[in-house]
Structures are given as C-alpha cells and as structure tokens.
C-alpha positions as CSV (number, residue, x, y, z in Angstrom):
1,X,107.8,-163.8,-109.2
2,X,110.0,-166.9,-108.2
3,X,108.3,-170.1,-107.0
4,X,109.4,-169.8,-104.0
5,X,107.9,-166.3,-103.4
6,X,104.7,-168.0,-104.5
7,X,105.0,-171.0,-101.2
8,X,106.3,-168.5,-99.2
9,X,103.1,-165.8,-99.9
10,X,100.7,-168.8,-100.0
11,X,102.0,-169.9,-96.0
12,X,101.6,-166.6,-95.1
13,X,97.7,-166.3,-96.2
14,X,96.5,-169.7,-95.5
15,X,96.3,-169.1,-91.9
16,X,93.8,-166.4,-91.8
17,X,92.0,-167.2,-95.2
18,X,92.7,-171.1,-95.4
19,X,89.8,-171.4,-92.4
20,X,86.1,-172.7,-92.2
21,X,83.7,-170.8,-90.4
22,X,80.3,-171.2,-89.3
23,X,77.9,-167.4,-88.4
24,X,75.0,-166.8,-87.4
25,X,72.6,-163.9,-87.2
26,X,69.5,-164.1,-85.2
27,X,65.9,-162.4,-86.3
28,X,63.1,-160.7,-85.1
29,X,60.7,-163.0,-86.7
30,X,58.8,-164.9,-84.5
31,X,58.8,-167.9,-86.4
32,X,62.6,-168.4,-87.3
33,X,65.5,-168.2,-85.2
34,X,67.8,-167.1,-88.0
35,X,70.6,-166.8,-90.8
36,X,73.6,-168.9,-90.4
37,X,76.5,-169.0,-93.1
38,X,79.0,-171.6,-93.4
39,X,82.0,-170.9,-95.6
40,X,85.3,-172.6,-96.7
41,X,88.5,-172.4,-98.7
42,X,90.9,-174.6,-100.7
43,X,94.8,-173.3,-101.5
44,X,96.0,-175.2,-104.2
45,X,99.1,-175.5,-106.5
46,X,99.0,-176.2,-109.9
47,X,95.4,-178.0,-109.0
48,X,96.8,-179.9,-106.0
49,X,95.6,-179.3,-102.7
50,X,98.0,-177.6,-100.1
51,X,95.3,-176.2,-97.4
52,X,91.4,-176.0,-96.5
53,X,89.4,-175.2,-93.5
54,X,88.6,-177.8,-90.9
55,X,85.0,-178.2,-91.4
56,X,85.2,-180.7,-88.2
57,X,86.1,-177.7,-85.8
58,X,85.0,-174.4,-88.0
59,X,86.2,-170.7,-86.5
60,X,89.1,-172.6,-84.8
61,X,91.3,-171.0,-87.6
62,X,92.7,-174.8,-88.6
63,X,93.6,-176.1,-91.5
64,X,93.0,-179.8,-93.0
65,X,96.7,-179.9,-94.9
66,X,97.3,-181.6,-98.7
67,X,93.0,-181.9,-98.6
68,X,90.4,-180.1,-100.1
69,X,87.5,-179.6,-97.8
70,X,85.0,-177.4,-100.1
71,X,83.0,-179.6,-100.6
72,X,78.8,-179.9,-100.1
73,X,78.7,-182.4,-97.6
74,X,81.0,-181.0,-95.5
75,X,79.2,-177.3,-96.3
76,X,76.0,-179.1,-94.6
77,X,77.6,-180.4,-91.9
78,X,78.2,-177.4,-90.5
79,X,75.0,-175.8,-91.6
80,X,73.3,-178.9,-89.6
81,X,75.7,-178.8,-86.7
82,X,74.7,-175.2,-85.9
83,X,70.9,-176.0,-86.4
84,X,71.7,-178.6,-84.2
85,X,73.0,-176.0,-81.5
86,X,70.6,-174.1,-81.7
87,X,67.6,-175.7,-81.3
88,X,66.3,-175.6,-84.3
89,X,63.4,-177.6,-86.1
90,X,63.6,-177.3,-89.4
91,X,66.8,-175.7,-91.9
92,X,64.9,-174.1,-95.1
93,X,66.0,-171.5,-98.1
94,X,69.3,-173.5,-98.4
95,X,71.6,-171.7,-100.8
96,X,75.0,-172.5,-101.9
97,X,77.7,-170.8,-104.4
98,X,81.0,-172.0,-105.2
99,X,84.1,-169.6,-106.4
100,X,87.7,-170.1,-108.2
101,X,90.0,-167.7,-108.1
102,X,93.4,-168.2,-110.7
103,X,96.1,-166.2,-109.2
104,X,99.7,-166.1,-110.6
105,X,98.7,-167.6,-113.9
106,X,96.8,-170.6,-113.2
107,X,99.7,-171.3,-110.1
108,X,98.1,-170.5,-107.2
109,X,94.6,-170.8,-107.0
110,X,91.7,-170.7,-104.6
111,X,88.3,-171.9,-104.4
112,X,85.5,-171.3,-102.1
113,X,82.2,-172.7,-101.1
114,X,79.5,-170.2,-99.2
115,X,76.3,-172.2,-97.7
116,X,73.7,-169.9,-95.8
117,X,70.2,-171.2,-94.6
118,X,66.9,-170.0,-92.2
119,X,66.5,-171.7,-89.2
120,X,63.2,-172.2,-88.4
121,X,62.2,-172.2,-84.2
C-alpha cells in the first residue's frame, strides 16, 4: 500500500471516527440521573498527530487538526459539562480506559480515550 493510499484512507475515516462525543443514558433509580460516556480519538502518522475530536464542541463531528485531544482533562471536561447540563450534584464511579491501535505497520495509528460516570440527582 502506497503512502499515499495511506493519507488518502486516513481523510476518508477521520471524519466520522476522528470525532468526540459526549452520551448519556438516563435510569430508573431514584437517586441518580444516569450514565454518561465521553469518548475521543487521535489519527496519527508515524506518531505525529494529523486529527482528534473537538472536545470543546463534542457530537458536532469536528476535528481539532495537527492536535491530539485524548487526553484526561479534556475527557473530564466533557464528563463535567454534561453533569453540568443536567443538573447534576455530584459525578461518582468515574472510569476511564485508553486504546492504541497500530495499523499499517506502526504507520497509521489510532488512539482512543473512553470516560463514563454516574450522575447523581
């Protein structure tokens, strides 16, 4: 696969999986409102960032160009911006995993960051 097979795939993808998002799923239980899930992902080439998500605007399908994004802080941001909306009091059971993926031999790579906490009412 030519490099430029590789820029031309990697534009092609970043657009739908290059994005942050922010869900949430309510609950039944009386004393928490419910689940939300932040997630993000970095494109880079040979380790050098060519796309993330725009935590600042999450679900808009943006992307943050020549950045990486994945990062904590900006994983909380969103969590807290959502409690925020919401209403709620309190964020508990905070849980966070990251990912890297090596595609193309170590070429093309992606990493991801996956935050999902209880809101409490």
């Amino acid at each position: 696969m030519s490099f430029r097979s590789i820029i031309v795939a990697l534009v092609l993808t970043m657009g739908a999986a290059g994005c942050a998002t922010v869900e949430f799923v309510p609950t039944d239980d009386a004393r928490k409102l419910g689940t939300v899930s932040a997630s993000d992902t970095t494109w880079r080439i040979l380790m050098l960032p060519i796309a993330s998500g725009d935590t600042d605007d999450p679900n808009s399908f943006g992307c943050r160009w020549f950045r990486s994004t994945v990062k904590l802080e900006n994983q909380m941001k969103m969590v807290e911006a959502e409690a925020k909306r919401r209403g709620a009091r309190a964020v508990t059971e905070v849980s966070t995993v990251t990912t890297d993926e090596d595609l193309l031999l170590f070429v093309l790579l992606r990493e991801k960051i996956h935050t999902s906490a209880t809101l409490l009412k």
